[in-house]
C-alpha positions in Angstrom: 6.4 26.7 20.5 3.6 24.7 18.4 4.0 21.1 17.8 4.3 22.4 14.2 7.2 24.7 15.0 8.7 22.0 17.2 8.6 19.6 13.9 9.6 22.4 11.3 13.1 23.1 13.8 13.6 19.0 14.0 13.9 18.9 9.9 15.7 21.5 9.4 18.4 20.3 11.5 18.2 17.1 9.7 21.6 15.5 8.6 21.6 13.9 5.5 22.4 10.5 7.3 19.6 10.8 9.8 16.7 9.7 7.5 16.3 6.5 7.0 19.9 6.6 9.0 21.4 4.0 11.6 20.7 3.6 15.3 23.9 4.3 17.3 26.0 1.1 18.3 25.0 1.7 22.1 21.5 0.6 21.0 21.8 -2.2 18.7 21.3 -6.1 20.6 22.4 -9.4 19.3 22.1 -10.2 16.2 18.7 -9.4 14.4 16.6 -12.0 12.4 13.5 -13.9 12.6 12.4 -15.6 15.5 10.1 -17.6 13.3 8.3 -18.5 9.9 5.8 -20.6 8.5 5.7 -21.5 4.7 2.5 -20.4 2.8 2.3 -20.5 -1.2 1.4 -16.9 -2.7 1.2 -14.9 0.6 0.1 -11.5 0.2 -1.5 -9.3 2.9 -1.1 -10.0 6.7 -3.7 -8.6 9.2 -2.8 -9.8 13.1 -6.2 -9.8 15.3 -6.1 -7.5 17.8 -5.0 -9.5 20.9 -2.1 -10.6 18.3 -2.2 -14.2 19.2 -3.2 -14.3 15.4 -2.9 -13.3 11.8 -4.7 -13.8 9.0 -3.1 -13.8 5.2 -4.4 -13.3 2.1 -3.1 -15.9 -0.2 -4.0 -15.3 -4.0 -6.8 -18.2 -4.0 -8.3 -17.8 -0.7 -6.4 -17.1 2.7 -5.3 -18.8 6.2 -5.0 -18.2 9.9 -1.8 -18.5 11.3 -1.6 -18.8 15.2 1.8 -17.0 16.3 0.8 -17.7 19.8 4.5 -18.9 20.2 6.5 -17.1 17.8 9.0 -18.9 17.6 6.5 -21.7 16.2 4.0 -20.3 14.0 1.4 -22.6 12.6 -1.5 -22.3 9.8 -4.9 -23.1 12.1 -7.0 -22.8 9.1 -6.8 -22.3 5.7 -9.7 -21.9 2.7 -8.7 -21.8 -1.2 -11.7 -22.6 -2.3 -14.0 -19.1 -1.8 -17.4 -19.3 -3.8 -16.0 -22.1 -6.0 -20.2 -22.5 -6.4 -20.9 -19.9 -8.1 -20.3 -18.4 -11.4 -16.9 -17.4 -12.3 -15.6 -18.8 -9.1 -13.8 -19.7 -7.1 -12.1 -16.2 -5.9 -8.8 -15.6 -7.4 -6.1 -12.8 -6.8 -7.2 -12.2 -3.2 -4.6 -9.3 -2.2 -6.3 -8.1 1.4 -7.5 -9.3 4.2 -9.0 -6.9 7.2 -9.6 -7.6 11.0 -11.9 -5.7 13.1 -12.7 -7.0 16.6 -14.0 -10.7 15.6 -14.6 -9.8 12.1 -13.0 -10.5 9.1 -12.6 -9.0 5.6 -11.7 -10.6 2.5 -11.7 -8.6 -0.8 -10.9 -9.8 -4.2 -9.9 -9.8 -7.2 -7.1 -7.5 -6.8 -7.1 -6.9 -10.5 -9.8 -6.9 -13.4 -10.6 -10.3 -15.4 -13.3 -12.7 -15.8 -13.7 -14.2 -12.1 -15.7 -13.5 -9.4 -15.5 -10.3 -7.3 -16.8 -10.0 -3.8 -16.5 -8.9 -0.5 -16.8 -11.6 2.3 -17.4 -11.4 6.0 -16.5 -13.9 8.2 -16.8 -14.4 12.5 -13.5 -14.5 14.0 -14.2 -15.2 17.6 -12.5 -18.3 17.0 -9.8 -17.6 14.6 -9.2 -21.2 13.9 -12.3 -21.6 12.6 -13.5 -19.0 10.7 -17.8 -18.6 9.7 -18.8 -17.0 6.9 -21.4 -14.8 7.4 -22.2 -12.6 4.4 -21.0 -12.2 0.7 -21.6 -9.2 -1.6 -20.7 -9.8 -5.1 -19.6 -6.4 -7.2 -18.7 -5.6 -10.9 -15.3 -4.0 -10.1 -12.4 -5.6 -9.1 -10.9 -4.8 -5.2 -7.5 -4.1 -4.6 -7.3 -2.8 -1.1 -9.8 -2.3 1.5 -10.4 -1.1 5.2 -12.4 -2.0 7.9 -13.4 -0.4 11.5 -16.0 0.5 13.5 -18.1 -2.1 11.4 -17.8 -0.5 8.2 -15.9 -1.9 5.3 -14.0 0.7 3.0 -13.2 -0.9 -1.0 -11.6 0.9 -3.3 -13.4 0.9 -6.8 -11.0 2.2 -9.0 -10.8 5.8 -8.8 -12.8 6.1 -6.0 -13.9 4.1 -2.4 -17.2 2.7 -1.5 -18.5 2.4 1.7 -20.5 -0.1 3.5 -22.1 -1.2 6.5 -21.4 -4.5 7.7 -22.6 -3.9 11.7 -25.6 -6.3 10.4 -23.6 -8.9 9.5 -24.4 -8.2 6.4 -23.3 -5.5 3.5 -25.6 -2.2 3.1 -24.1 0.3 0.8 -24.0 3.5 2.2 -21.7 6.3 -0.2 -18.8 5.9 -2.7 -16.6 8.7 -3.5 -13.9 9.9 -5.6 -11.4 12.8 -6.5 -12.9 13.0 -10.2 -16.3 14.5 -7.8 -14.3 17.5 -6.8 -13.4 19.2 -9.9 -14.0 18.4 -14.2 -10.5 17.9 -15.2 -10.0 15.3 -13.0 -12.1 13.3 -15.2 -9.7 14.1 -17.8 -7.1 12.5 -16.0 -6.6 9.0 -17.5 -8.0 6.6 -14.5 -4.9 4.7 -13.5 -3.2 8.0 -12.3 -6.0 9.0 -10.0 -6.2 5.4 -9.1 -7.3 4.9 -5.1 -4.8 1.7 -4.8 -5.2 2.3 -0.6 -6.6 3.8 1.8 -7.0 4.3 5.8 -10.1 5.4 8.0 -9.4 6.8 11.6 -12.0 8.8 13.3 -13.5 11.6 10.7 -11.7 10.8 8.1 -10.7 8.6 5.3 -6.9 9.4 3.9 -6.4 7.7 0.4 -3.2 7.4 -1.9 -4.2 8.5 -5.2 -1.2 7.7 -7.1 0.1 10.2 -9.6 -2.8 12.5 -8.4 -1.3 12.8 -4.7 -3.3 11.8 -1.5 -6.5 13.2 -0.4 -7.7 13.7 3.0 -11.6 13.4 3.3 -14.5 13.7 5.8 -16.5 10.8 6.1 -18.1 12.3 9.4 -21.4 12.0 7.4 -20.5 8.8 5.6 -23.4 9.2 3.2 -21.3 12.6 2.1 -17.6 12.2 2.0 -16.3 15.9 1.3 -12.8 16.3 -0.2 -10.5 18.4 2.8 -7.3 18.5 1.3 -4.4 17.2 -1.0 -1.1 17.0 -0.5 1.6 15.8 -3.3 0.8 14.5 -6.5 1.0 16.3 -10.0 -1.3 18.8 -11.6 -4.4 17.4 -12.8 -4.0 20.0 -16.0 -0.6 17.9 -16.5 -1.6 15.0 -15.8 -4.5 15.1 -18.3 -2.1 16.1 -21.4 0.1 13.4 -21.2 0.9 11.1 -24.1 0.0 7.6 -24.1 3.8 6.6 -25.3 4.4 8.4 -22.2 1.7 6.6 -19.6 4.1 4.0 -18.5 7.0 6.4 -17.8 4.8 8.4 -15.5 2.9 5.4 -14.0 5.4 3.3 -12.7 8.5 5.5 -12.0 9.0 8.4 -9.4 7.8 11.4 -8.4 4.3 10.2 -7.3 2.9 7.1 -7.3 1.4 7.7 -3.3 0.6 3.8 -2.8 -0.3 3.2 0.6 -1.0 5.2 3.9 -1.2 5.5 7.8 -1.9 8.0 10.4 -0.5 7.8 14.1 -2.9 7.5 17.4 -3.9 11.6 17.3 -4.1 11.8 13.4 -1.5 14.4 13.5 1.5 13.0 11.3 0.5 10.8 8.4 3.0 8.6 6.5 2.9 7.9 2.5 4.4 5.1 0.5 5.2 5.1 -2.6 5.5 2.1 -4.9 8.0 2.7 -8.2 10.1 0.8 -10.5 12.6 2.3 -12.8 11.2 2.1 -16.5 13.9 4.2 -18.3 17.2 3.5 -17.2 18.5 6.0 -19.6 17.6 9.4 -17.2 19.0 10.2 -13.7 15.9 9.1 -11.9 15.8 6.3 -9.3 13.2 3.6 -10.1 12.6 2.9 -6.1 10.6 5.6 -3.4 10.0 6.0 0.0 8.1 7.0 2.6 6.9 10.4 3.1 6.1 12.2 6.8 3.3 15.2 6.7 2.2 17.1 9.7 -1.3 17.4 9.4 -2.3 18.8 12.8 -4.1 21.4 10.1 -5.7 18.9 7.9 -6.6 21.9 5.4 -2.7 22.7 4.9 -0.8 19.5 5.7 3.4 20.3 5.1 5.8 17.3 4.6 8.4 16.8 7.3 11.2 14.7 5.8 11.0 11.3 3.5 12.4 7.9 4.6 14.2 6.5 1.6 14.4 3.2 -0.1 17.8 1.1 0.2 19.1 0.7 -3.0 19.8 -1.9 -5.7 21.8 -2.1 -8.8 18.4 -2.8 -10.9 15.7 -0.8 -9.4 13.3 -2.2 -12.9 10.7 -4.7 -12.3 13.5 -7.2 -13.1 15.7 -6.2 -10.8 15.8 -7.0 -7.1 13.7 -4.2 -6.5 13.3 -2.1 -3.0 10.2 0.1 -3.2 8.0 0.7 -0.3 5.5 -1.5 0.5 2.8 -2.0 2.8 3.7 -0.6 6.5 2.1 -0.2 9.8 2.7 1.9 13.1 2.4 1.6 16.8 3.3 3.8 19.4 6.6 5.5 18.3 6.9 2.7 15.7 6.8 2.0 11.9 7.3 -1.3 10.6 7.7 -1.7 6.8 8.5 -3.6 3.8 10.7 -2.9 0.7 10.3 -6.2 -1.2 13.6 -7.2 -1.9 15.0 -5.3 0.5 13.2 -6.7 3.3 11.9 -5.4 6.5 12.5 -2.8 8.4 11.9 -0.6 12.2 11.8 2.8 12.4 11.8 5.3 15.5 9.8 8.1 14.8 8.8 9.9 18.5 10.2 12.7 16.5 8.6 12.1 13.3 10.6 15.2 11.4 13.8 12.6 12.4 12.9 9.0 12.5 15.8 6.6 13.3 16.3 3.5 11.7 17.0 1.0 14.6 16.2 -3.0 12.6 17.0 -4.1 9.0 16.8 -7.1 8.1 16.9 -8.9 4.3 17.4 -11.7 2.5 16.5 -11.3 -1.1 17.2 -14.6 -2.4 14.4 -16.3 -0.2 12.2 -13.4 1.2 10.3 -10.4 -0.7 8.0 -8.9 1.3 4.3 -7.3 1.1 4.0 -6.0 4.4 5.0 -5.1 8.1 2.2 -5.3 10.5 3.1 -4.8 14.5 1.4 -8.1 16.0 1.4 -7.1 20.2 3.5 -6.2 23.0 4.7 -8.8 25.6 5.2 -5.8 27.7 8.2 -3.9 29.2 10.6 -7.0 30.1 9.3 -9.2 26.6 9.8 -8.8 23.7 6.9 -7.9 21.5 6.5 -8.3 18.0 5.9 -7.8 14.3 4.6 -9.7 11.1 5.5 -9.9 7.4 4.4 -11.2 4.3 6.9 -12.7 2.3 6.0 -13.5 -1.3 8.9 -15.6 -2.4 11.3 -14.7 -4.9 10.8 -14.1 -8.9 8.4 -16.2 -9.8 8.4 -19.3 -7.2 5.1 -18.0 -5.5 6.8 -19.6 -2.5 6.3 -18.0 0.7 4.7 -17.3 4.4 4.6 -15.5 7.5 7.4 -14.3 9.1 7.5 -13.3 12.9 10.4 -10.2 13.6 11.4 -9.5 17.1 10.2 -5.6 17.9 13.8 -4.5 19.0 16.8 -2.8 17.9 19.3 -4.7 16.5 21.6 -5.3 13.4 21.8 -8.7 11.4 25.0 -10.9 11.9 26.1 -11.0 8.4 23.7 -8.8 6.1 23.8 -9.3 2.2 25.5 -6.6 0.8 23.4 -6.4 -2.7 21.5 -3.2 -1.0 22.5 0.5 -0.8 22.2 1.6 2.6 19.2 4.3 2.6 21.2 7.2 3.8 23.6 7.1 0.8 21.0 6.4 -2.0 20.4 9.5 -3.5 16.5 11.2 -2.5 13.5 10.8 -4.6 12.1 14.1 -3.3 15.3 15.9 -5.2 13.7 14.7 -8.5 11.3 17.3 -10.1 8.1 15.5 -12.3 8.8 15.9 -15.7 8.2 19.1 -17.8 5.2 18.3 -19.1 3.2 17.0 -15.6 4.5 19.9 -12.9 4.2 19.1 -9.7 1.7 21.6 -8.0 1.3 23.4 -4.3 0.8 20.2 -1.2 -1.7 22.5 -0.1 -4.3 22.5 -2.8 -7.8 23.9 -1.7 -11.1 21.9 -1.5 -13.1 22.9 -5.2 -16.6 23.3 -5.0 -18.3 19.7 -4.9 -21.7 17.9 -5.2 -22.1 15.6 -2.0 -22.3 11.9 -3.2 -26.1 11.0 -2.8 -27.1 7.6 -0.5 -28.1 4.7 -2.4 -30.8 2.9 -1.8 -29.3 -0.5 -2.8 -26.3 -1.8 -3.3 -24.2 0.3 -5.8 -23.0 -1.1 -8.9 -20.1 -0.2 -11.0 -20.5 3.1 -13.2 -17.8 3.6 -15.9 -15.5 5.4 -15.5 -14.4 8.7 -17.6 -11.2 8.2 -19.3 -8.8 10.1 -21.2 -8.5 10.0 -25.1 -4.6 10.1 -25.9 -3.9 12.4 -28.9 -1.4 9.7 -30.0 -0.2 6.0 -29.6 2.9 4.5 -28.7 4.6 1.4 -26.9 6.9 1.6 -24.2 9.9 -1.0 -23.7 10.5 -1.5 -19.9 13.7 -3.8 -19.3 13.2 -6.1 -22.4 9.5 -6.2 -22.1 7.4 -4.3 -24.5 4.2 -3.3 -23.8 1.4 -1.1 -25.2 -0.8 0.7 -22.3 -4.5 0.8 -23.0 -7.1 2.9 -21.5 -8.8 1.4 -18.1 -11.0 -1.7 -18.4 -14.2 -2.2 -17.0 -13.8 -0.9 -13.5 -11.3 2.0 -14.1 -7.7 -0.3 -13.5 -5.9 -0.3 -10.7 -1.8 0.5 -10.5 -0.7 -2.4 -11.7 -4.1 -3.7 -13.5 -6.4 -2.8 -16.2 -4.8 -0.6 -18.6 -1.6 -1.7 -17.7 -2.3 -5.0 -16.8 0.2 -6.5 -19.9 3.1 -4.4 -18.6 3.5 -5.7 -15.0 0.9 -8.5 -14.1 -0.1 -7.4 -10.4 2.3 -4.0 -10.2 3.4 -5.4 -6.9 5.4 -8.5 -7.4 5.3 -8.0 -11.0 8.8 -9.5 -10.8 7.0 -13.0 -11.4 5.3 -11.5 -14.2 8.2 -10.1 -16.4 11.3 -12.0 -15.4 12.5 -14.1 -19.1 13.8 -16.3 -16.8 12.2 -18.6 -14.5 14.4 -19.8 -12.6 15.8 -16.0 -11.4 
């Protein structure tokens, strides 16, 4: 039998408790929490160095190194909020992402459009505690997510990626890419829901969440000609390109869709999709938080979904709620770490990825909401190893900092019960997209395409096509009333540009819309 046989069998057996579901009792420890923390104001992303003695965090105004050499004690070695404060329209602001490769560093920002400075910087990590800068490239788009391997840096532009070469210690454009290349209508597509909010590069190929529009696997073997290979989820472009502006927050921000953020495992054979969503109507029968979907793609030109790891739920799923969407996530060996905001942190078993096996939770929502789970090291087989996470603080405190998880099973002592456990929430893939935006076929084919010439310089922004609404409208989303506008001067981001009024940053837009400071 074919590993995709093998995996096809194992989710068809699959009992409605057994997604997202509990470890057995035989294999839960003491009591599970942190074995450490260290407070950081407006923590964002976390990216451990690679001997995980390490991690850097973005932190809104600039980021820090945290050594979590003794994990039980983790301390900030260095910390800069203060990037490019010489030049015009610095400093940085809104810095989202930070990337490690090797003894390099990436940090991309702003994470939404405005009137400040947007760059890419490169710094030498060889000493983590002292971080050099080596090279800055200044762009006209803002950067929400990036990644970075092999000496290339991968920034997301909107609705599409760039690509550049940083093995110089310096940045040299090389390609950028998007999905509007592959076919006309995409450009008819209003911008925000064919945004590229993330994206991951192993080997060959680049795999980016697309939002509404699904995510696309592409071939960056020649990195001056990324070709589109496949898509898999999302909503039919034809859809998607008739819908309503009184309708664009609807679609935007709640479920189906919404494809966020992605990883592959070791052999690029099961790939993992979160998606980020907030309920906007709570008048129809559809839950504002999502998941985490599991594709085989052993065939990356006809990928099939294997099961979905569902949110825990909350009473208020809305951006004012204590929300529990997927987050940012990582995975090692037979391991995925992830984050659900509110509903904190969790560990999943998936050496049968058709069947992963929840085996940690642990949450706190009235001190922690977290950004991400990134797996730190391994101590080896009689240590523990371990994970880190990004809490942002509650509401709108902008409190927060690095957490350090044990990477075991385990249950906490005395867990809040403000959460729906996973396995009883009702499943986001048994929601249908509305009428007017039908979902179409995972396994769309590659369209005819013209390769992305090589620049000779650094790119700069181009703008972006967007769609013309037939009609106008504003959208009330728990008390807060908004009108969307078309994409701003880099094509928006989830979260920024067009809808930039609605919900702030889209990812702790909590701090954004709560009346209420002090919630």
């Amino acid at each position: 039998m074919e590993r995709r046989d093998v995996l096809r069998a194992g989710a068809g057996a699959l009992a409605l408790g057994a997604v997202g579901g509990t470890a057995s009792a035989t294999r839960a420890q003491e009591a599970y929490e942190p074995l450490g923390s260290v407070d950081i104001e407006g923590t964002m992303e976390v990216a451990p160095t690679e001997d995980g003695n390490f991690a850097f965090v973005a932190a809104s105004d600039g980021f820090v190194s945290v050594d979590i050499s003794d994990e039980a004690n983790p301390s900030i070695a260095f910390e800069d909020r203060d990037l490019l404060a010489d030049r015009d329209a610095g400093p940085m602001q809104a810095v989202a992402d930070v990337k490690v490769d090797g003894d390099r560093l990436l940090v991309v920002g702003p994470n939404q459009a405005g009137e400040v400075i947007k760059a890419a910087l490169l710094y030498d990590i060889s000493d983590p505690a002292n971080p050099e800068q080596l090279a800055v490239q200044t762009v006209d788009h803002s950067i929400h997510n990036s990644f970075f391997e092999d000496g290339y840096a991968y920034l997301t532009k909107g609705d599409r990626f760039r690509i550049m070469d940083t093995s110089g210690d310096e940045f040299s454009a090389v390609s950028e890419w998007g999905i509007h290349q592959t076919a006309d209508i995409w450009s008819e597509v209003n911008p925000n829901f064919r945004n590229v909010h993330d994206l991951w590069v192993q080997g060959d190929y680049a795999y980016l969440a697309n939002w509404d529009a699904g995510t696309v696997i592409v071939d960056i073997s020649d990195r001056a000609n990324p070709s589109m290979v496949s898509r898999l989820g999302g909503a039919d472009p034809q859809k998607l390109a008739q819908v309503q502006q009184q309708d664009l927050v609807d679609i935007f921000y709640q479920p189906p869709g919404n494809d966020h953020y992605v990883t592959v495992d070791e052999n690029a054979e099961t790939l993992y999709v979160g998606a980020e969503s907030w309920d906007t109507n709570p008048d129809d029968d559809r839950r504002g938080a999502s998941g985490i979907d599991i594709w085989d793609i052993s065939d990356k030109t006809s990928p099939e979904k294997l099961t979905t790891i569902r949110a825990p739920g909350a009473e208020n799923e809305g951006f004012q709620g204590q929300f529990t969407t997927s987050h940012n996530f990582s995975l090692n060996r037979d391991r995925l770490y992830t984050s659900w905001y509110y509903g904190g942190v969790m560990i999943h078993d998936v050496s049968d990825p058709a069947n992963p096996e929840r085996i940690a939770w642990w949450r706190d929502p009235d001190t922690t909401q977290f950004w991400g789970a990134k797996y730190a090291r391994y101590n080896g087989p009689d240590a523990v190893g371990v994970f880190v996470a990004g809490n942002m603080g509650p509401g709108q405190s902008n409190t927060g900092g690095l957490y350090v998880f044990p990477d075991t099973d385990g249950e906490m002592a005395e867990p809040p019960g403000v959460f729906t456990p996973p396995e009883e929430t009702s499943l986001i893939t048994s929601v249908d997209w509305p009428d007017y935006v039908e979902s179409e076929s995972p396994n769309t084919q590659t369209p005819t395409q013209t390769p992305t010439a090589t620049p000779t310089e650094t790119p700069t922004a181009t703008e972006t096509p967007t769609a013309t609404p037939t009609e106008t409208g504003t959208s009330t989303v728990d008390g807060t009333t908004a009108t969307p506008t078309e994409s701003g001067d880099d094509g928006g981001s989830p979260g920024f540009g067009a809808l930039t009024a609605l919900a702030g940053l889209g990812l702790g837009a909590a701090r954004f819309l709560r009346a209420d400071d002090g919630e």
